[in-house]
C-alpha positions as CSV (number, residue, x, y, z in Angstrom):
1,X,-2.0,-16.3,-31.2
2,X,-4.9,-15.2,-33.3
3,X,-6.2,-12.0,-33.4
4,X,-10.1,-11.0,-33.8
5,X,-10.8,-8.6,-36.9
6,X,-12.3,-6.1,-35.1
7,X,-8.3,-5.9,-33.1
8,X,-6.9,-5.5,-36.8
9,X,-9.4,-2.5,-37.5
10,X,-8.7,-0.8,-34.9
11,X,-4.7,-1.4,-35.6
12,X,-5.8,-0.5,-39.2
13,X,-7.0,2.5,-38.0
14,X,-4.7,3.1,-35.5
15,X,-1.8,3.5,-38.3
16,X,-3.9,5.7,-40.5
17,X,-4.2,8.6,-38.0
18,X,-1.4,11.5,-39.1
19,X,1.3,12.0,-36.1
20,X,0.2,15.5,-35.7
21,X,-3.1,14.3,-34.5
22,X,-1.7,12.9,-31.4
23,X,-1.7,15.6,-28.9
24,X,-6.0,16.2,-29.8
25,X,-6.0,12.8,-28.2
26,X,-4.0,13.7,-25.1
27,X,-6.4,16.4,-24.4
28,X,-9.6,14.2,-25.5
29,X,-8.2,11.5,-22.7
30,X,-6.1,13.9,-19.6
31,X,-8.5,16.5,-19.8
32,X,-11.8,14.2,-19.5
33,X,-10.0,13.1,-16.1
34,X,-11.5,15.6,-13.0
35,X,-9.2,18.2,-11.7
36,X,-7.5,16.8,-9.3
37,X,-6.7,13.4,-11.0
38,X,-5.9,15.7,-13.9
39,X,-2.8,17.4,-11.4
40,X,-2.1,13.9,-9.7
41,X,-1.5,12.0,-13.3
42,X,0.9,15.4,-14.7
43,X,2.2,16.1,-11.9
44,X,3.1,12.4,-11.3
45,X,3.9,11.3,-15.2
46,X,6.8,14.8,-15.6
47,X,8.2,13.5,-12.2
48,X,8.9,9.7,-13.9
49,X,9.8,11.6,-17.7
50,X,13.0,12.8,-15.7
51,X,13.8,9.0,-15.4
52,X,13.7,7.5,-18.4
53,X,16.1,6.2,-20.1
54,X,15.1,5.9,-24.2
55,X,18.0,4.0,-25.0
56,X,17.3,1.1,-22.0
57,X,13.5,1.6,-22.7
58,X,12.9,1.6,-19.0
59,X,12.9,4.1,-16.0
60,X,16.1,4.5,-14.2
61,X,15.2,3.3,-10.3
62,X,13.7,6.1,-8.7
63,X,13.7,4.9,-5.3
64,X,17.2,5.7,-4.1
65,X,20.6,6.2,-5.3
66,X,21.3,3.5,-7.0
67,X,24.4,3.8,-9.8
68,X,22.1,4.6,-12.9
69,X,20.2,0.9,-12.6
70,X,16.4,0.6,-14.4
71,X,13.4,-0.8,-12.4
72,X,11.4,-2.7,-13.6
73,X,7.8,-2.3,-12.2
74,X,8.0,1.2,-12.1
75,X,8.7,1.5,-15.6
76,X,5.7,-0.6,-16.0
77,X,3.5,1.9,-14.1
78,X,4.7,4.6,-16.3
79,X,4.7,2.5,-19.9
80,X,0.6,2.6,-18.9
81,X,0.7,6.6,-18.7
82,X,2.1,7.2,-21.9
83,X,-0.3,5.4,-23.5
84,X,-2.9,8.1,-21.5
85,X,-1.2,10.9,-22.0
86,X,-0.2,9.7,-25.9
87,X,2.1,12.6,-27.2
88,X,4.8,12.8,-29.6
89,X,6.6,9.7,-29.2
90,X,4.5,8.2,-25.9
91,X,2.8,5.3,-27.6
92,X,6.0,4.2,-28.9
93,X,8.2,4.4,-25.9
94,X,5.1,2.7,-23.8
95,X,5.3,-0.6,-26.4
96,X,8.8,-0.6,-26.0
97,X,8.8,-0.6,-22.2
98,X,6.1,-3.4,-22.3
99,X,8.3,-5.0,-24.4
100,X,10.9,-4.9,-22.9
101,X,9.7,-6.0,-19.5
102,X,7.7,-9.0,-20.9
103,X,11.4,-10.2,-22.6
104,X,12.6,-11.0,-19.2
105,X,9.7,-12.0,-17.3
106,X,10.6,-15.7,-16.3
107,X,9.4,-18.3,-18.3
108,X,10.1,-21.7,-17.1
109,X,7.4,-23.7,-15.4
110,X,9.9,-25.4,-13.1
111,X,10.6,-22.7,-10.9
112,X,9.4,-21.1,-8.0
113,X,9.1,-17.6,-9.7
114,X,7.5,-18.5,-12.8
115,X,5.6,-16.1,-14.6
116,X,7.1,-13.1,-12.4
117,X,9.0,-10.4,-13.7
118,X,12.9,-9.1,-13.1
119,X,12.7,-6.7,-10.1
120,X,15.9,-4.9,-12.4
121,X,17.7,-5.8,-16.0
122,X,20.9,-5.9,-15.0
123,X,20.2,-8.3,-12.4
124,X,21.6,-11.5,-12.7
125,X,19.6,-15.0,-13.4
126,X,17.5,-16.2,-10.2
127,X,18.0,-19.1,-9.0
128,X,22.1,-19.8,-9.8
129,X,25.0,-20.2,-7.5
130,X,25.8,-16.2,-7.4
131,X,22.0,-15.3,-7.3
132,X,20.0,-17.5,-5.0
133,X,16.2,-17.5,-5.2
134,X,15.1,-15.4,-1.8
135,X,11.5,-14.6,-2.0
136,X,11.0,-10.4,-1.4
137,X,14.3,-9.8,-2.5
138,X,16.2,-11.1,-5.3
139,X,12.3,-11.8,-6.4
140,X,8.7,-11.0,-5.6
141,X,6.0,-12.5,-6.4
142,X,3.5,-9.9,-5.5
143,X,5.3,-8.4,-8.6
144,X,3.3,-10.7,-10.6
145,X,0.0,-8.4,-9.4
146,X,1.1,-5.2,-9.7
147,X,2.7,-5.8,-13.3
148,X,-0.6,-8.1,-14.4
149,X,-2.7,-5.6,-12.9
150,X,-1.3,-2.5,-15.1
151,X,-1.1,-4.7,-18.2
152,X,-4.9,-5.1,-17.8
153,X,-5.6,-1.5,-17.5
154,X,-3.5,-0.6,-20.4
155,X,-5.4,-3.1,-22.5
156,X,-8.6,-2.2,-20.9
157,X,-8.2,1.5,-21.6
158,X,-5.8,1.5,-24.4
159,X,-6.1,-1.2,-26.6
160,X,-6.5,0.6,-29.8
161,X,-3.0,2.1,-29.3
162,X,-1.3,-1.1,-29.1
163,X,-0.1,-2.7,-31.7
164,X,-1.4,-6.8,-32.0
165,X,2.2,-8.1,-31.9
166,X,2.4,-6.4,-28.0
167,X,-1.1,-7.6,-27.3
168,X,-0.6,-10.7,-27.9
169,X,2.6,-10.6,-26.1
170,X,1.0,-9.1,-23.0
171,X,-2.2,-12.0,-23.3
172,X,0.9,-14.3,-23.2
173,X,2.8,-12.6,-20.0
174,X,-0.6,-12.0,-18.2
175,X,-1.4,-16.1,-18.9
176,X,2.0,-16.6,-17.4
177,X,1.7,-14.6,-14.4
178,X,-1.8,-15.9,-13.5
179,X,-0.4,-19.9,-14.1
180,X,2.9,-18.6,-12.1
181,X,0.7,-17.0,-9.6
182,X,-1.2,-20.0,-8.8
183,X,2.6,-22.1,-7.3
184,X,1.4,-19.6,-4.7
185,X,0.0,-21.6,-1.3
186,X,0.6,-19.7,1.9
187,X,3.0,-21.8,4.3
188,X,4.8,-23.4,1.3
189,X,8.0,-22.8,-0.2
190,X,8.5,-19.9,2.2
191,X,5.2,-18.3,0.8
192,X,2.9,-16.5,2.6
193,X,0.0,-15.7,0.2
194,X,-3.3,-16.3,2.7
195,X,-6.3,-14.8,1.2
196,X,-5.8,-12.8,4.8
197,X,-2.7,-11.1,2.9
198,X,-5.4,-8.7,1.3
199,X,-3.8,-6.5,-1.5
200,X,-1.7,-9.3,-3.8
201,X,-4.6,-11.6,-2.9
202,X,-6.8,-9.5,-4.3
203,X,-5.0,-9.2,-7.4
204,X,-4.3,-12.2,-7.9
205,X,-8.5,-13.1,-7.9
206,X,-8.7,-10.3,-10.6
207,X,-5.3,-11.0,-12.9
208,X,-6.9,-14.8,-12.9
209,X,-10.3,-14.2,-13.2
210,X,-9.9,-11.6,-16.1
211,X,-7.2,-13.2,-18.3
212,X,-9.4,-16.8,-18.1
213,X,-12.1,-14.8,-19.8
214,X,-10.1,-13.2,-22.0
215,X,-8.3,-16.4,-23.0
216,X,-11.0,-18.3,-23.0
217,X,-9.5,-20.6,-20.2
218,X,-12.5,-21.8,-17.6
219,X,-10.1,-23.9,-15.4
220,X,-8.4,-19.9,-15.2
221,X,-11.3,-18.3,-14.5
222,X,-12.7,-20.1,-11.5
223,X,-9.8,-20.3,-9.7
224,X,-10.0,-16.4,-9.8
225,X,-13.2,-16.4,-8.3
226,X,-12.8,-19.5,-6.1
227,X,-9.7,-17.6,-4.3
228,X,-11.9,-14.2,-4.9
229,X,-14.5,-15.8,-2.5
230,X,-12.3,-16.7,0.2
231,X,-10.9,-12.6,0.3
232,X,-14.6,-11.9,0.4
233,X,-15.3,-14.1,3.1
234,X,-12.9,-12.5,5.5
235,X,-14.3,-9.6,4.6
236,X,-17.9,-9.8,4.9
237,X,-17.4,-11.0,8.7
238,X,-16.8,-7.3,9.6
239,X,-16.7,-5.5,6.5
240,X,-13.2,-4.7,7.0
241,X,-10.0,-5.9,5.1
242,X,-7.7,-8.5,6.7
243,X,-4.7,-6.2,5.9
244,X,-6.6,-3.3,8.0
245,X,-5.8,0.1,7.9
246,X,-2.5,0.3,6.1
247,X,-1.4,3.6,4.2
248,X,0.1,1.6,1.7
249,X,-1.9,-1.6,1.4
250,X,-5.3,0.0,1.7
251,X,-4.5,1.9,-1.3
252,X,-3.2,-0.8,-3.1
253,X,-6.6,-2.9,-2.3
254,X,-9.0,0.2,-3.0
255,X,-6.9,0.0,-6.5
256,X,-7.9,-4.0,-7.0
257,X,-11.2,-3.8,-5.7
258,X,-11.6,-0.9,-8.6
259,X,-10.4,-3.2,-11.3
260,X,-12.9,-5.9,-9.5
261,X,-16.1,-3.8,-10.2
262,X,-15.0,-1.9,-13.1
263,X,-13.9,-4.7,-15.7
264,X,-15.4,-7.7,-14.8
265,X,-18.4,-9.4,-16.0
266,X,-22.1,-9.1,-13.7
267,X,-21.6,-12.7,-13.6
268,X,-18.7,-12.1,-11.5
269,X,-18.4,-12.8,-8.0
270,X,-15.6,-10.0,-7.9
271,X,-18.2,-7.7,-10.0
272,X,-21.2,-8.3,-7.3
273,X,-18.7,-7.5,-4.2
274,X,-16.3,-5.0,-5.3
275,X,-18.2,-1.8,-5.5
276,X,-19.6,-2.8,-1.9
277,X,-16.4,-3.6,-0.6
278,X,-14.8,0.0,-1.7
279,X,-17.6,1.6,-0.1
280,X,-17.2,0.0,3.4
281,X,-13.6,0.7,3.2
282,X,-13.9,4.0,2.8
283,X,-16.5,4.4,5.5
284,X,-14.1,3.4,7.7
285,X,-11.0,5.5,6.4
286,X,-13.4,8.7,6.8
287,X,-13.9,7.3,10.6
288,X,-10.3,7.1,11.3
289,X,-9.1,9.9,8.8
290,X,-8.3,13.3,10.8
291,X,-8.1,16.0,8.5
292,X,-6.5,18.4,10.8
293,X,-3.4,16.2,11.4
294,X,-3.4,14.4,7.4
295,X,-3.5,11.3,8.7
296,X,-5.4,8.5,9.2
297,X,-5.2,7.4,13.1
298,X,-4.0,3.9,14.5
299,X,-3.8,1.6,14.6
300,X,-2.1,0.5,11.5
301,X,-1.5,-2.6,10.2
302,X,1.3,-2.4,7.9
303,X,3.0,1.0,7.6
304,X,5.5,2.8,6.3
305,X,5.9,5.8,8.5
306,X,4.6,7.5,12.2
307,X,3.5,10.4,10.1
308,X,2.0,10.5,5.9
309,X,3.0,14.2,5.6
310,X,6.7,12.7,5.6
311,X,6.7,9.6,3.5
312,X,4.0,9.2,0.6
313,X,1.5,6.3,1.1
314,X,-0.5,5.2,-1.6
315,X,-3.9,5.9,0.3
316,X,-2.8,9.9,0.2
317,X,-2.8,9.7,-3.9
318,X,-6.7,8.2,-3.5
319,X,-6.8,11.1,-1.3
320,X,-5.7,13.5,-4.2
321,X,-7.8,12.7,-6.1
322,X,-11.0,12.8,-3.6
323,X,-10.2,15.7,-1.9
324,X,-7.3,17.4,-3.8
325,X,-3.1,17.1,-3.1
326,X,-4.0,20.0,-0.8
327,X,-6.2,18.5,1.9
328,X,-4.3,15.0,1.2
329,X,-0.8,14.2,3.0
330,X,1.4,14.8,0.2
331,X,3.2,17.6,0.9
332,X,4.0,20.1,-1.8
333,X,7.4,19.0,-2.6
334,X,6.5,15.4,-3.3
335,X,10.5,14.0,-4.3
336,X,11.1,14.8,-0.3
337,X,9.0,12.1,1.1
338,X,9.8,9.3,2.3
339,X,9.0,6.1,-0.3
340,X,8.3,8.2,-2.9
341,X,8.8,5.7,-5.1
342,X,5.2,4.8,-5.0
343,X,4.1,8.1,-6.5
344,X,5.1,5.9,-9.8
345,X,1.2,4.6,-9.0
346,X,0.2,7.9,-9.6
347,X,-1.2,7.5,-13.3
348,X,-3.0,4.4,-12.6
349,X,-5.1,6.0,-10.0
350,X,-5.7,8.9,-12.0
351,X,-6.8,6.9,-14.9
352,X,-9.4,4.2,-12.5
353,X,-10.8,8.2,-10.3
354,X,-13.2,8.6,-12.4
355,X,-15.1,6.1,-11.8
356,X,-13.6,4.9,-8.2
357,X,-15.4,8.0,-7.2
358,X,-18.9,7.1,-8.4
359,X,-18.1,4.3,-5.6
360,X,-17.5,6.6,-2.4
361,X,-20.9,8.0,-0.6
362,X,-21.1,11.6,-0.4
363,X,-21.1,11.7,3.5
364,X,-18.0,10.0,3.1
365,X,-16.2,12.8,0.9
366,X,-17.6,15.4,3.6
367,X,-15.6,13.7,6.5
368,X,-12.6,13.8,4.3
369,X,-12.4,17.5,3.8
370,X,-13.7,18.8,7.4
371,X,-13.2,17.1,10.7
372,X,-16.1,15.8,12.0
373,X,-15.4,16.3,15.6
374,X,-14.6,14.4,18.7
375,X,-15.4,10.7,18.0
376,X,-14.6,7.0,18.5
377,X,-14.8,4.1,16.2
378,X,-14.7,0.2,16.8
379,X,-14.5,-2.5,14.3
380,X,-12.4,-5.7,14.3
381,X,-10.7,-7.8,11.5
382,X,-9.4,-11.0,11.0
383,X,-6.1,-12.4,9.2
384,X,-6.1,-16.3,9.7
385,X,-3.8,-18.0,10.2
386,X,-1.8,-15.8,12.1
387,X,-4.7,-14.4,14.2
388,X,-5.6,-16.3,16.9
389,X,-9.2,-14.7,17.2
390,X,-9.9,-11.6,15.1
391,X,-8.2,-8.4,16.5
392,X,-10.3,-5.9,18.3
393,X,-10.1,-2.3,17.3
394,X,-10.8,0.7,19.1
395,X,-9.8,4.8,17.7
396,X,-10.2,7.6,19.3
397,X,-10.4,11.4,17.1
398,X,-10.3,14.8,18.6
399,X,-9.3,17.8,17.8
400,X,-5.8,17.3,16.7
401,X,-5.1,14.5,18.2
402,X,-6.0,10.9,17.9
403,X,-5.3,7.8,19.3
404,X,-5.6,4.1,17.9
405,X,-5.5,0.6,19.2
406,X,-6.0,-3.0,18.3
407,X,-6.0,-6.2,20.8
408,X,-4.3,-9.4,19.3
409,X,-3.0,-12.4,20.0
410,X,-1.1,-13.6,17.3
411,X,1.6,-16.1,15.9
412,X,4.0,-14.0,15.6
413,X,5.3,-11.1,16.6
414,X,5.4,-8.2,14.8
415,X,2.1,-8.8,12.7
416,X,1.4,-11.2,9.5
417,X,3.9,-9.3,7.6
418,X,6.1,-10.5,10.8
419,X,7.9,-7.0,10.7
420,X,7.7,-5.0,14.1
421,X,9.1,-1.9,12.1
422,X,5.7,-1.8,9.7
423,X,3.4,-2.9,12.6
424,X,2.0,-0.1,14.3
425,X,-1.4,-1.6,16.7
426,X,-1.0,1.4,19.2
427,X,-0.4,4.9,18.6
428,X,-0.9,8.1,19.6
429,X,-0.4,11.3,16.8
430,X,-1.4,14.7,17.9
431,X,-0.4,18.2,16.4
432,X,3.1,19.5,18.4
433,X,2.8,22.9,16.5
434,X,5.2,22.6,14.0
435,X,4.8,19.3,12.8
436,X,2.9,15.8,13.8
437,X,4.2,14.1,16.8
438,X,4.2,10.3,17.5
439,X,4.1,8.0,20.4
440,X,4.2,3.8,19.1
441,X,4.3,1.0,20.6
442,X,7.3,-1.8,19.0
443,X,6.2,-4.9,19.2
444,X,8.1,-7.3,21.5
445,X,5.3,-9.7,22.2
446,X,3.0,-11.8,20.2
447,X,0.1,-11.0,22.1
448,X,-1.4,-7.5,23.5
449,X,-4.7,-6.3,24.9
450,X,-4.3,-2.3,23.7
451,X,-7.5,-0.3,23.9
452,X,-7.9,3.4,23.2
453,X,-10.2,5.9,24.5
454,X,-11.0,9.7,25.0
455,X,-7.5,10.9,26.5
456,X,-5.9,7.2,27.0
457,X,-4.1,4.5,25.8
458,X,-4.1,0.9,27.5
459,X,-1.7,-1.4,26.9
460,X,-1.2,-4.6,28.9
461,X,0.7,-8.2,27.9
462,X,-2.0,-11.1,28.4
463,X,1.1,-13.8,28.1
464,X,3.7,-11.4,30.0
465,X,6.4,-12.0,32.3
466,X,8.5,-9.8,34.9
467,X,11.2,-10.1,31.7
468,X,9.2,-8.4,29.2
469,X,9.6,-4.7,28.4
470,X,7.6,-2.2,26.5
471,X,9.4,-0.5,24.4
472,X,8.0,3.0,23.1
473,X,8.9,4.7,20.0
474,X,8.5,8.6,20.1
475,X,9.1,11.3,17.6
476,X,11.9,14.1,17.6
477,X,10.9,17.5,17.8
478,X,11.6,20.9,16.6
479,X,11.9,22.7,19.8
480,X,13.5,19.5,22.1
481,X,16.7,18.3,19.9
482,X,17.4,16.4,23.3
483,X,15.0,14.1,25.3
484,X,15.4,12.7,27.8
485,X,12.0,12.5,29.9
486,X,8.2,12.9,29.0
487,X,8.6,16.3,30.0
488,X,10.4,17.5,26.8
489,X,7.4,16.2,24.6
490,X,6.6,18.9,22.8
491,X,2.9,19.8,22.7
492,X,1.6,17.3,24.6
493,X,1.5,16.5,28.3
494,X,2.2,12.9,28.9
495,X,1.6,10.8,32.5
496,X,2.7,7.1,32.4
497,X,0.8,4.3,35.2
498,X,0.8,1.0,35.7
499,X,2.7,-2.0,37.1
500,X,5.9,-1.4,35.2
501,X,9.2,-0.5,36.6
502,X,8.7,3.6,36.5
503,X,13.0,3.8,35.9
504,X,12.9,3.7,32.3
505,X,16.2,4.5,30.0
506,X,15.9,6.8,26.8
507,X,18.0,5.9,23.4
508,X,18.0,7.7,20.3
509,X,17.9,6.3,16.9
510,X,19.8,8.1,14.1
511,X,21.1,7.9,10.8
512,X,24.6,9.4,12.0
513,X,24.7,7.4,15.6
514,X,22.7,6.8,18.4
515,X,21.5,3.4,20.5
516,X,19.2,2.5,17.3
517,X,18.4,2.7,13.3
518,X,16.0,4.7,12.1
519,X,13.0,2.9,11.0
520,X,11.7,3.5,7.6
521,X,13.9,6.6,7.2
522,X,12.3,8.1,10.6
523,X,14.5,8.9,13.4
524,X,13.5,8.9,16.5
525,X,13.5,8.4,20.5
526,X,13.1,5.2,22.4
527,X,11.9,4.8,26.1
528,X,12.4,1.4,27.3
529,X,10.3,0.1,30.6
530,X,11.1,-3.0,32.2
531,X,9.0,-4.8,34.7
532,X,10.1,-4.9,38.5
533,X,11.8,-7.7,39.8
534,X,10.2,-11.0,40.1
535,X,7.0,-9.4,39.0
536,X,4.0,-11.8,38.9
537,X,1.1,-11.0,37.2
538,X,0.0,-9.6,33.5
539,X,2.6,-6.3,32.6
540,X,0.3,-2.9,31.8
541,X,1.4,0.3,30.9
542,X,-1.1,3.4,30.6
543,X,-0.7,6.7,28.8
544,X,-3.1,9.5,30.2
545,X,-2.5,12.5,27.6
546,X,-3.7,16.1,27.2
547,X,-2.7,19.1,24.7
548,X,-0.8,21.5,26.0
C-alpha cells in the first residue's frame, strides 16, 4: 500500500519529537476534553492499565475470572486511549496491541467469519473439528463493528502517532472487515443482521461507507450508504430506533450515529441524518429518564439488568459525560457492577463528548439533571421482520416511580434478540428506600397488548389460552429476605386483578439454590399465575400500585 507524502511528514515529524515531550501532549489532548469526560476517560483508562499484559501486548479479560486469558476487543478499546492519553510508553504499546489484534483477524474469503477478529488469542482456529463455527460464541460478527469502529477513531484522531507500517495494516483490516461484513444477510447462515438490528447495523453503514472513501473503493462506499438508508428508514417512521430503549444498545448506537455526523463527508447520507437522529434519541431518553431513581423507565428492549445502579450500561457512560458520574447510574465503585466490562468503552466516549454534546438540545440536558415531574410518553417503533406491526409504547414517570410498556405481536418470543432474559416490554421500578425495586414481566408469549398508565400496568395475551401463565419477575429486598406474597414488597403497595387464577406460587432464583438462575447476575423472586381451568377468552393480568 502506498502512502501519501503528507502521511510520511507527519511520521517524519512524529519521530523527531524528543520522548520527554510526550506528557505536554497528554495534557494538550486529556485536558481539552470537558470535565466530566476528562474523569470518565482516567478514571476508565487506570481501571484497564491494571490489565495489561506488556509481554502478550493485550488486556487480560476483564469480564470475569477467567485463568489469566487476553481479550481481544477490549484491548482494542484501550490500544485507542493510549494513543489519547500518549505518555511514556502509550504510543508504543497502543501499535503493538493494534498489531497484534490485526495478526489474527481472519483472513480467508471462504469463510463465514471473514474479516472478523479472535474474540481471545489463545483460542483455537474457527471452524475445525475441536472448534466449530457458532455465531455469538466461538465468533461474532458484530466484533467486526466495534473493532472497525475504534480503528477509525484512532486513525481519525490519532493518525500522526501511528506509524505508516500500522496504518496501512489497519486500512487493510478495516477493508477486510467491511468485505467480511457484507457475507452478512439477516436470515442466512444463522445471521440475523436486519437493518432493524440497530447498533451493528449502524456500524456496519459507517465502517463501509468510511473505508470506501478512504480506499478509494465506490462499489464500498455505496453499499454503506445503501444499507445506511434502510437504518434511516426505520427510523424516520417514528423517530425512534428499531432496537428501542436499551441501556446497552442505545449507547452503542448514540456512539455510531456520532461517528456518522462527525467523520463523514456532507455528501453523505449518514452525515445529513446522524446529527438529527442523535437529537431525537435523546429527546426521548430525557422523556423516559428519571433522575430520581438513575434509570431510564420501561420498557426496554434489550437489557442487561432490572436496575443501572447495579450493572453498568453503556447509556450511563453518555450519561457521565452529560450530566457527570454523579447524577449518572454508575455507582461510585464502578469494578462492582454488573458487566463492567463495558466500561472498557469508556475512552471512546470520552474522546467523541465533545462534540456528541454540541448534538443534544439544552432542554434536553435540563431533564437529565432534575426530574421534570409527573408525566407520560408514547412513541412506537418498528423492527421488521420480527414485528408483526410496529410496537406501541406507552411510559409512565412520577415521583420515584415509573412504569413502562410496549404492545407487540411478534415472531418470536422473547424479542428480536429472541432472549426473554434481555427483553424487558413491561416494568415497573420505583424507589423501596434502600435501593430500586423491580416488578417484570418474562416473556412466555409471542404476542402482548401491555399498556402503562398513571398508577397501572395492563397486561393481557391477545393469542392466549387457559394454559398460558404470566410469569412475574420481582426484586429482593433489604428489609424482606423472604417473600412470599405481595405483601412483603417493600415500599410499594401492590393489588393484582384480572381473569387469572388469583392462587399463584412464589420461587426464588439464586446463585446458591432456589427454583431458578439468576438472570444477568440478578437474583430474584418469581410469582407464577396460571389461568383457571378451561378458561376461554383473552388472559389479562392488572397491577394497580401506590408508594407506601
Amino acid at each position: 500500500m502506498m502512502f501519501s507524502l503528507k502521511r510520511a511528514i507527519q511520521f517524519a515529524s512524529l519521530l523527531a519529537i524528543p520522548a520527554a515531550c510526550a506528557p505536554s501532549t497528554h495534557s494538550s489532548y486529556v485536558s481539552s476534553l470537558p470535565k466530566n469526560s476528562q474523569t470518565l476517560f482516567t478514571e476508565s483508562m487506570e481501571w484497564m492499565d491494571g490489565f495489561y499484559d506488556p509481554a502478550a501486548g493485550y488486556l487480560f479479560d476483564e469480564s470475569s475470572a477467567t485463568a489469566l486469558r487476553h481479550e481481544t476487543r477490549s484491548s482494542a478499546w484501550y490500544a485507542i486511549g493510549l494513543l489519547a492519553r500518549n505518555t511514556g510508553d502509550d504510543v508504543k504499546n497502543a501499535l503493538q496491541i493494534i498489531s497484534n489484534v490485526i495478526d489474527k483477524q481472519y483472513k480467508d474469503p471462504k469463510d463465514q467469519w471473514y474479516g472478523d477478529y479472535q474474540k481471545e488469542p489463545e483460542e483455537p482456529t474457527v471452524g475445525t473439528a475441536a472448534y466449530p463455527e457458532k455465531i455469538y460464541n466461538s465468533w461474532d460478527p458484530n466484533w467486526r463493528g466495534f473493532i472497525g469502529t475504534c480503528f477509525i477513531v484512532g486513525l481519525e484522531e490519532f493518525g500522526h502517532l501511528i506509524t505508516p507500517e500500522v496504518t496501512a495494516l489497519m486500512e487493510k483490516s478495516l477493508f477486510n472487515a467491511t468485505k467480511g461484513d457484507e457475507y452478512r444477510v439477516g436470515g442466512v447462515d444463522t445471521d440475523n443482521l436486519y437493518p432493524a438490528y440497530t447498533n451493528p447495523s449502524l456500524m456496519r453503514a459507517f465502517v463501509s461507507g468510511w473505508t470506501g472513501r478512504r480506499l478509494n473503493d465506490s462499489n464500498m462506499t455505496t453499499s454503506g450508504e445503501n444499507y445506511a438508508t434502510a437504518v434511516i428508514d426505520l427510523f424516520n417512521r417514528a423517530n425512534t430506533l428499531s432496537e428501542f430503549n436499551s441501556g446497552t444498545y442505545t449507547g452503542v448506537s448514540l456512539y455510531a450515529l456520532t461517528l456518522w455526523a462527525k467523520y463523514l463527508p456532507e455528501d453523505s447520507i449518514m452525515k445529513q441524518n446522524g446529527a438529527k437522529m442523535i437529537q431525537y434519541t435523546w429527546e426521548a431518553v430525557a422523556e423516559l429518564w428519571h433522575p430520581q431513581l438513575k434509570n431510564v423507565a420501561g420498557p426496554w428492549d434489550r437489557s442487561y439488568g432490572f436496575d443501572m445502579n447495579r450493572y453498568l450500561s453503556l447509556l450511563a457512560l453518555h450519561l457521565w459525560n452529560v450530566i457527570g458520574k454523579e447524577k449518572s447510574s454508575i455507582i461510585t465503585k464502578v469494578t462492582a457492577m454488573s458487566h463492567v466490562a463495558d466500561w472498557a468503552y469508556g475512552p471512546q466516549f470520552a474522546i467523541l463528548s465533545k462534540f456528541h454534546s454540541t448534538l443534544i438540545p439544552a432542554a434536553v440536558v435540563k431533564k437529565l439533571n432534575t426530574f421534570q415531574g409527573e408525566h407520560t410518553f408514547k412513541s412506537s417503533a418498528f423492527s421488521p421482520p420480527f414485528d408483526i406491526y410496529p410496537r406501541n409504547i406507552t411510559a409512565w414517570l412520577a415521583p420515584n416511580i415509573s412504569i413502562g410498556a410496549e404492545a407487540f405481536n411478534e415472531t418470536t418470543i422473547g424479542g428480536p434478540a429472541i432472549n426473554p432474559g434481555t427483553f424487558n416490554p413491561a416494568i415497573i421500578q420505583w424507589n423501596t428506600g434502600d435501593e430500586i425495586g423491580y416488578i417484570t414481566w418474562y416473556a412466555t408469549e409471542h404476542a402482548l397488548t401491555a399498556v402503562a398508565s398513571p398508577k397501572n400496568l395492563n397486561l393481557t395475551y391477545p393469542y392466549g389460552t387457559a394454559s398460558s401463565i404470566f410469569s412475574i419477575i420481582v426484586a429482593t429486598f433489604k428489609k424482606s429476605r423472604d417473600v412470599s406474597s405481595w405483601d412483603d414488597v417493600q415500599g410499594l403497595t401492590v393489588k393484582v386483578s384480572g381473569n387469572v387464577n388469583m392462587t399463584y406460587s412464589v420461587g426464588f432464583a439464586g446463585s446458591n439454590g432456589g427454583a431458578y438462575s439468576p438472570i444477568n447476575d440478578f437474583e430474584f423472586w418469581n410469582f407464577t399465575y396460571t389461568m383457571p381451568k378451561d378458561f376461554v377468552g383473552t388472559p389479562n393480568l392488572v397491577f394497580d400500585v401506590e408508594l407506601k
